[in-house]
N, C-alpha and C positions, 0 to 999 in steps of 0.2 A: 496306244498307237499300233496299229497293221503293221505285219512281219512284211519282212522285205517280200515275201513271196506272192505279196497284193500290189506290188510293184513292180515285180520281173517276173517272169516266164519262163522261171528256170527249165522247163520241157523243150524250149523253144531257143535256146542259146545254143547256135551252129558247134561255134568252139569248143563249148563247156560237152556238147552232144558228143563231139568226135573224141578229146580229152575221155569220158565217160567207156567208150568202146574201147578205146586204147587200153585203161585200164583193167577192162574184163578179157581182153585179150593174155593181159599176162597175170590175171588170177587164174586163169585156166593152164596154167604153164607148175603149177604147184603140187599138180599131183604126184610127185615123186615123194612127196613129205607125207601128203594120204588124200584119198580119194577128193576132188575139190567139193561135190556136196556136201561133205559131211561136216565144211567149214560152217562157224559162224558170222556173218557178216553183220557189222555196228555201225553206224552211221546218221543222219538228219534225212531223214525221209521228205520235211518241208510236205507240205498237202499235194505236191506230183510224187510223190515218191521214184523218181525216173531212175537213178542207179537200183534198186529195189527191186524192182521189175525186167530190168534188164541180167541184175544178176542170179534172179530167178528162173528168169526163161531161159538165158544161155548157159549156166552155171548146177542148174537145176539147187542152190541155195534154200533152204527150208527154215534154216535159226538166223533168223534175223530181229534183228533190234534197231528200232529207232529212237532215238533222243530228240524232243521235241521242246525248248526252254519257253516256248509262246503257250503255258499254262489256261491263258486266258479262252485259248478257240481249241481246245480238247475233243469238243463235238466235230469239227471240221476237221482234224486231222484222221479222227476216226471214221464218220464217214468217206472220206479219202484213202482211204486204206486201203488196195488193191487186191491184196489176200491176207486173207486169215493167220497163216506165220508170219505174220510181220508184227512182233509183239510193241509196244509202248511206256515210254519209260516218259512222264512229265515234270520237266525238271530241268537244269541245267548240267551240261557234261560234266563240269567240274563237281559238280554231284552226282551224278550217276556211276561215273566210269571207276570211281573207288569203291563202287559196294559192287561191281560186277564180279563172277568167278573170271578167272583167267586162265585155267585150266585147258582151254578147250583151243584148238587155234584158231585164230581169226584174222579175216580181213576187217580194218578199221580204217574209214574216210573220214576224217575231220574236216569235215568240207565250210568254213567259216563264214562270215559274209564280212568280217573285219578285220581291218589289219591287225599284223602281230601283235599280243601283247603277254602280260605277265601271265593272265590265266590260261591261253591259250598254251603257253610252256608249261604250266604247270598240268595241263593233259597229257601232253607230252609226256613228263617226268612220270605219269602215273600209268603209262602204257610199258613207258622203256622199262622198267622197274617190276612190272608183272607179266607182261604178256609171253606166254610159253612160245619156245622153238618153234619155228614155221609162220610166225606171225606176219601179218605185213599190217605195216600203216602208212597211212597216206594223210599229209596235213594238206589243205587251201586257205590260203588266207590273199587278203586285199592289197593287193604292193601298188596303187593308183597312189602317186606322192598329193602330199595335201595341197590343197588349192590356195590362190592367193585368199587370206582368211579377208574377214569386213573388217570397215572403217574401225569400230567398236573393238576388236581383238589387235588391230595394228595399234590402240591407242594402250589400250591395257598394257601391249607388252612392252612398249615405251618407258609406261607406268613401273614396271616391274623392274626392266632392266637399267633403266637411266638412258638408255642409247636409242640412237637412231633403230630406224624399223629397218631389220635386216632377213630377207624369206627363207633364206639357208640358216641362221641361226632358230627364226624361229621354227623352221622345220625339225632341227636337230633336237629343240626341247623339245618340241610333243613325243619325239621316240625315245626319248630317255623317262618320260611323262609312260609312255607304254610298256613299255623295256625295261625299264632303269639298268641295274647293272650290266646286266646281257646284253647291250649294248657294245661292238666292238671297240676297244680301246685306240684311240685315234680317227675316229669315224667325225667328218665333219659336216656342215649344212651340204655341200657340193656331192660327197655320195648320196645323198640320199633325192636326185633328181631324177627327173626318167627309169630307165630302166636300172638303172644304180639301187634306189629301196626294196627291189626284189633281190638285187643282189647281196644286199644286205640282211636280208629276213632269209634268205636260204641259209646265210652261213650263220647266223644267229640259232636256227634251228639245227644246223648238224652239230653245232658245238655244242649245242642241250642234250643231244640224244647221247653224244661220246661222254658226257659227261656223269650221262644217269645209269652207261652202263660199266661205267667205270665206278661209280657207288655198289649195283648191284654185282660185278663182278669181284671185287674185290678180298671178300670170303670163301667165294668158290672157287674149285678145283678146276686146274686146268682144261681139263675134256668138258666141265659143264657151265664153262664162261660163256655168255652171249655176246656175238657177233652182229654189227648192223653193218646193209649191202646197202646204199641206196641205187634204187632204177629207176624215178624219176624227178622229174625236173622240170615242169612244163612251165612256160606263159602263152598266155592269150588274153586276149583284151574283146571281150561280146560288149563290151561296154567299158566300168574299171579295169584296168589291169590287175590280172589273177596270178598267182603264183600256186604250184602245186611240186609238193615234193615228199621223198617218203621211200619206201625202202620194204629188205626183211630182215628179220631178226631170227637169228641161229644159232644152235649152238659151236664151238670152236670143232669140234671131233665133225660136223656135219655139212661140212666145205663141198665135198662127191655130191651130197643129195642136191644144195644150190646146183653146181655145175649142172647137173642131170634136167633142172628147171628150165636152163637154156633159154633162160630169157637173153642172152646176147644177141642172138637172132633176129629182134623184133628191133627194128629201126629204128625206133621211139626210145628207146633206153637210154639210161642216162646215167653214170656212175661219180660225176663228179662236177664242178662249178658250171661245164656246158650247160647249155639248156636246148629243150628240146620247144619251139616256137610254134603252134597253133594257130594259125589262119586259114579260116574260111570264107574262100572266094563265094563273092556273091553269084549265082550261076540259078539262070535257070530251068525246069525238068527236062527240058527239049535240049539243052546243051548238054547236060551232063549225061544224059542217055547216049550222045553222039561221041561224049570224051571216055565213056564207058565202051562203048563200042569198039576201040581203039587199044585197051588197056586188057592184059599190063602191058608194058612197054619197056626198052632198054632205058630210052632217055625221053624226058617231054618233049623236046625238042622234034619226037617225029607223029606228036600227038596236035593235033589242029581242031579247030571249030571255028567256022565263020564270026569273025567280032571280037573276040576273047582274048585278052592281052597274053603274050605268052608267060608273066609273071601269074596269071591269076590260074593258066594250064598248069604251070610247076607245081602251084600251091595244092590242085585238086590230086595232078598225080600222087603227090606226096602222101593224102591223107585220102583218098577215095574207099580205101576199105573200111575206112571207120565213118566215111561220112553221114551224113543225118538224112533223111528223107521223110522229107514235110509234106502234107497233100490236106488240101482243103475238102470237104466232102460236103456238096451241098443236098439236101434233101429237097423236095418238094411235093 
C-alpha cells in the first residue's frame, strides 16, 4: 500500500506550510545554547522533504537525518533527496531513534500521520531519557476523532460488549486500544469529541515527557536535572485535525540561557493547555498582495480588501509572515 504521501501534498497544506515557518522561526531563536547551524535536525523527510529544505536554507542546518519507515520505495525517497546532507535511515523511528548518538543537540519533529499511540510514546520516552540540554522536540500526531465506524464494526462491538452501539464508548475503547494505560483516568466517550481528543493527546503527551524526566532525573544532581519548556501547541485542520506540541529540554542551572532564547516574543508560543490555532484563509495572489500592502498594522480592523470577510482578514493578519506562497509556472 502507498504512503500517505501519494495521497497528500504535504508541500501543498496552507496550515501545515505556515505551522512549518513558525517553527523555524523559533529554532533560530536557540542560539544562545550555540550557534543554530551546528544543530542536528531529525525528522520524516516523506519524498518533499519540505521542513528539510526550509530548515536548510533559513537555518543554514547541514546534519540532518531523515527517518523513512516506507522501506519499500528507498529508490524514491532517495531520488527525492534535495541535498546531499540529508542522510537516511530505512526503518521505523522506534527503531532508529535508540541506536542514534544523543550527544549532539537537536531539533527533533516527529511529525506523524496518526493518532497517538503506545509507540508513538515510547519515542517520546526515548528522546526525554537521552536527548542532551538544548534539545527541542516537536510531536504531530492526528487528533481528527474517529468516524461513525460501518455496519460490520457497529455489529462486532455489540458482539463484544452485549449492549447497545454506543459512539462515545466505542470511541473510548479504540483509545485505550492505542493508549491503554496512559489514558487519563476518568476520561470518557464525550471527551474524546471535537476538539476534546486533541485535548486529550496534549495532556497524555506532557504527562509522558514529565514522567521520563522524572525517571531520567532521578539519580542526578541537582545542577544536571533536565528541565522541559513547552512552546508549542498548535491545531489546524488542512484536512484531519492535526495537533502539534513539543517544547525544550534543559538543564535546571540553564534557566538565563532559555530566557536569553526569548522565545516569549514570538506570538505563537504556547506554554501551557492554550493552543495556538492555524487557519488559512483561502485568499488569492491579487488579495494578499493588497492585504500585504497594508501590513503590519495595529489592528485588522484598519486592513481591507474588496470581498474579503473581515474574519478571513484577521486570520491572514495573524499569520501573514509565515504564510505560504504557491505559484503555478507554466511553460510552453
Amino acid at each position: 500500500m502507498a504512503g500517505s504521501y501519494r495521497a497528500i501534498n504535504y508541500a501543498l497544506r496552507p496550515a501545515k506550510a505556515i505551522e512549518r515557518r513558525m517553527l523555524c522561526a523559533a529554532f533560530e531563536r536557540l542560539y544562545p545554547f550555540q550557534r543554530i547551524e551546528t544543530y542536528r535536525y531529525v525528522g520524516f523527510g516523506s519524498i518533499y522533504f519540505s521542513d528539510f529544505q526550509l530548515l536548510h536554507r533559513e537555518l543554514g542546518i547541514t546534519n540532518m537525518l531523515s527517518i523513512e519507515k516506507d522501506v519499500s520505495a528507498k529508490a524514491c525517497f532517495k531520488f527525492n533527496r534535495p541535498y546531499k546532507c540529508i542522510r537516511m535511515k530505512f526503518a521505523t523511528s522506534t527503531e532508529v531513534l535508540p541506536t542514534l548518538s544523543w550527544k549532539r543537540r537537536t531539533i527533533l519533529w516527529l511529525d506523524y500521520d496518526d493518532p497517538l499511540n503506545v509507540n508513538i510514546l515510547g519515542d517520546v520516552a526515548t528522546v526525554c531519557l537521552r536527548a542532551t540540554s538544548g534539545s527541542v522536540v516537536v510531536i504531530s500526531v492526528n487528533a481528527q476523532p474517529d468516524a461513525e465506524p460501518s455496519k460490520e464494526d457497529r455489529d462486532l462491538y455489540q458482539e463484544e460488549t452485549g449492549k447497545p452501539f454506543d459512539l462515545g464508548d466505542y470511541r473510548l475503547r479504540i483509545a485505550k486500544e492505542r493508549i491503554g494505560e496512559k489514558l487519563p483516568v476518568g476520561t470518557s466517550g464525550a471527551d474524546l469529541r471535537g476538539q476534546g481528543l486533541a485535548r486529550v493527546f496534549r495532556d497524555v503527551i506532557d504527562s509522558a515527557i514529565a514522567e521520563q524526566l522524572s525517571i531520567r532525573n532521578a539519580m542526578l544532581p541537582v545542577g544536571k536535572k533536565i528541565h522541559y519548556r513547552q512552546l508549542f501547541h498548535f491545531r489546524y485542520k488542512d484536512g484531519a485535525q492535526m495537533l502539534t506540541v513539543g517544547g525544550i529540554l534543559y538543564r535546571a542551572t540553564e534557566e538565563k540561557v532559555v530566557a536569553a532564547c526569548d522565545f516569549d516574543t514570538l506570538p505563537f508560543i504556547r506554554v501551557g493547555a492554550e493552543h495556538c490555532s492555524i487557519k488559512a484563509p483561502c485568499l488569492t495572489t491579487k488579495e494578499i498582495r493588497h492585504l500585504n500592502s497594508q501590513l503590519p498594522a495595529r489592528s485588522f480592523l484598519r486592513v481591507r480588501v474588496p470581498g474579503v470577510p473581515d474574519a478571513d482578514v484577521k486570520r491572514y493578519v495573524e499569520v501573514y509572515r509565515y504564510f505560504p506562497t504557491f505559484n503555478e509556472v507554466l511553460f510552453t
